[in-house]
C-alpha positions in Angstrom: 3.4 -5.1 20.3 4.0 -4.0 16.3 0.7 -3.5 15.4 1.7 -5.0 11.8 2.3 -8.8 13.2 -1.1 -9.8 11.8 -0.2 -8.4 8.6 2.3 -6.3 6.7 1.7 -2.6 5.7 -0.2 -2.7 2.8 3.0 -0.3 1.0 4.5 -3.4 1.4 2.8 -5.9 -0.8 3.1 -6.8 -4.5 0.7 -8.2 -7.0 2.5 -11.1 -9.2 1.9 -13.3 -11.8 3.6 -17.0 -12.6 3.2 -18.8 -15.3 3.9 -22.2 -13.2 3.1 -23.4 -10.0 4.4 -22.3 -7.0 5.2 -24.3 -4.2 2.4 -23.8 -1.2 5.5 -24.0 1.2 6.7 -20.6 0.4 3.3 -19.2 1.8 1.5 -19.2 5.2 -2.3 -20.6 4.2 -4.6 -19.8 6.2 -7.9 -20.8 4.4 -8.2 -22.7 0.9 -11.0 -23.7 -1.2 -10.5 -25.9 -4.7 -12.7 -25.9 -7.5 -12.6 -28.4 -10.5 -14.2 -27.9 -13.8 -13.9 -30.3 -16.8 -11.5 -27.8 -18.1 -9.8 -26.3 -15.5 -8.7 -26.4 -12.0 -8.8 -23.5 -9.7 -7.2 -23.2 -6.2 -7.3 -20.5 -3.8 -5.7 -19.6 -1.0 -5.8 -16.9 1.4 -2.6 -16.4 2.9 -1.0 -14.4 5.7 0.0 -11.5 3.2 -2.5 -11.5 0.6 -3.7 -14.9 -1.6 -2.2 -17.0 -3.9 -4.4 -18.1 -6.5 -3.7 -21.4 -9.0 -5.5 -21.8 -12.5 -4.4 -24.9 -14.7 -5.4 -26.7 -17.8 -3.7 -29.1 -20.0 -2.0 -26.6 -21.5 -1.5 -24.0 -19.0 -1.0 -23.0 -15.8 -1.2 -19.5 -13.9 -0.5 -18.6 -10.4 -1.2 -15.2 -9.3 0.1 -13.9 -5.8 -0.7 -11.2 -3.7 2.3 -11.1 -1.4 5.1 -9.3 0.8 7.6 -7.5 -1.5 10.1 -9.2 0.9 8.8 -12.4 0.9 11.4 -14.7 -1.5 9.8 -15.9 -4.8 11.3 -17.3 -7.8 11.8 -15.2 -10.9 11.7 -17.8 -13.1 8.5 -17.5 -15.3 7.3 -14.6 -13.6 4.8 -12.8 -16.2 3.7 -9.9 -14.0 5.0 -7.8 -11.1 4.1 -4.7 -9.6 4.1 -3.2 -6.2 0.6 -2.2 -4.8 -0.2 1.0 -4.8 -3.0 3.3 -5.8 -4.1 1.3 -9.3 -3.0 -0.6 -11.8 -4.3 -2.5 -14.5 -2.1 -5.2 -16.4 -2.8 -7.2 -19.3 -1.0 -10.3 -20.3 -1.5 -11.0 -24.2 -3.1 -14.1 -25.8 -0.4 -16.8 -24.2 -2.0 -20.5 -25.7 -5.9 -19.2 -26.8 -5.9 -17.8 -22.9 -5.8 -14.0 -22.2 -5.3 -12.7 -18.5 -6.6 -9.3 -17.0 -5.9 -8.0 -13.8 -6.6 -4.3 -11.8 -6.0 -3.2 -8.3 -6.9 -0.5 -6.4 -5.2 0.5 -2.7 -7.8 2.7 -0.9 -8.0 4.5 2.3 -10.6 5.7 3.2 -12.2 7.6 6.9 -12.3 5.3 9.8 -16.3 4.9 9.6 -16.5 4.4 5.7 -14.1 1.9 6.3 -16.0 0.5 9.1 -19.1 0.2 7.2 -17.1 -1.1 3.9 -15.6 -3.8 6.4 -18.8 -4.7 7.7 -20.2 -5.7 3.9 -17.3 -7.6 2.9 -18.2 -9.7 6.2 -21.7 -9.7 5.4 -21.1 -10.7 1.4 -18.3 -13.4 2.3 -21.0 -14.8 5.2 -22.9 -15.4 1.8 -20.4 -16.7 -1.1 -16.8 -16.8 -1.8 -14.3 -17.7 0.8 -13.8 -15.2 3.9 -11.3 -15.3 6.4 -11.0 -13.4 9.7 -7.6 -12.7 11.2 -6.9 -12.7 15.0 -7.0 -9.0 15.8 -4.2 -7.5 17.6 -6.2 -7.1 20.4 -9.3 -7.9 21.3 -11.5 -4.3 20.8 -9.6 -4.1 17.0 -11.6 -4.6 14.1 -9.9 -8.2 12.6 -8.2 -7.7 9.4 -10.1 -10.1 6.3 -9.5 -11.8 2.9 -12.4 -12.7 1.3 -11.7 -14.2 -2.3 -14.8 -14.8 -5.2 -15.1 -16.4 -8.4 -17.5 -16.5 -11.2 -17.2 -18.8 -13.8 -19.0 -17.8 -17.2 -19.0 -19.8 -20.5 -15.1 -19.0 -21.7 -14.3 -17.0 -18.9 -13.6 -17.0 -14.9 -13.9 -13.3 -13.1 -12.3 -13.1 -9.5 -12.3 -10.6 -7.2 -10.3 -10.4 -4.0 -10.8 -8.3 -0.7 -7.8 -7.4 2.2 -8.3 -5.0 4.7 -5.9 -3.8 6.7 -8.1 -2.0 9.9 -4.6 -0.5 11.3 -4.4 1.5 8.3 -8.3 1.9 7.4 -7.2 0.3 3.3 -9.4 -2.0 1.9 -6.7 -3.9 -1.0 -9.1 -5.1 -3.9 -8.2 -6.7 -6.7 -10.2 -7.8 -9.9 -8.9 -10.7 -12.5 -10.4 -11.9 -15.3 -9.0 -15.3 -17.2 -10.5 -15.7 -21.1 -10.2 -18.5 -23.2 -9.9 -17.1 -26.9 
């Protein structure tokens, strides 16, 4: 059996971000959660691959995708695009009074840090955010998660996102930060 069935090697993935909506059809969801503000509309999704995540206002709209680099998805309107490895930081300037932020760090790490690191991201997601356990390979294997928060602060909205990849021992974080100006 490929051990990568559950999910694809994280050298594989890409970090993206639309400005437009994507249709959810183009991913595999596994787990969604929506939250609605008098400003804004949020909508996450954990997906097979990574998340897609969906901020709109009146004025704007912002999709950001953690994905398969193979995976087919439009160019058009895409603001930001790298592949994920080691870390990156990205900025997009001041587009309509909004400014977006974005890091992400690829880290392995030894089998029983990773362990323990999986074992708070379960504990933490039990608590807040949206968690998601994959089917393991096999039934002993340590199941692979996404685990997706947000904080909402006068002006702002901070979200973080969690994917580990136990075949590999990589925890795939990723930190965002959406500013109205």
């Amino acid at each position: 059996m490929n051990v990568f069935f559950v999910r694809p090697r994280v050298g594989d993935l890409v970090f993206q971000l639309y400005g437009r909506p994507l249709h959810p059809e183009l991913f595999e969801i596994l787990a969604t959660r929506k939250v609605r503000r008098e400003d804004y509309e949020l909508t996450v999704h954990i997906t097979r691959t990574g998340h897609v995540i969906s901020w709109e206002t009146k004025e704007l709209f912002l999709t950001e995708v953690a994905a398969a680099a193979e995976q087919e998805l439009p160019e058009a309107r895409r603001l930001l695009s790298y592949r994920m490895r080691g870390e990156h930081c990205g900025t997009l300037p001041d587009v309509r009074g909004v400014q977006y932020q974005m890091s992400f760090q690829v880290e392995t790490m030894q089998p029983d840090i990773f362990l323990h690191v999986h074992e708070e991201l379960v504990a933490d997601g039990g608590k807040r955010g949206l968690l998601f356990h994959f089917t393991p390979n096999h039934r002993l294997a340590v199941s692979p998660l996404g685990f997706v928060t947000c904080e909402a602060r006068p002006g702002c909205l901070f979200i973080t996102t969690f994917h580990t990849f136990p075949e590999e021992n990589t925890v795939v974080k990723s930190q965002s930060l959406i500013e109205r100006k």
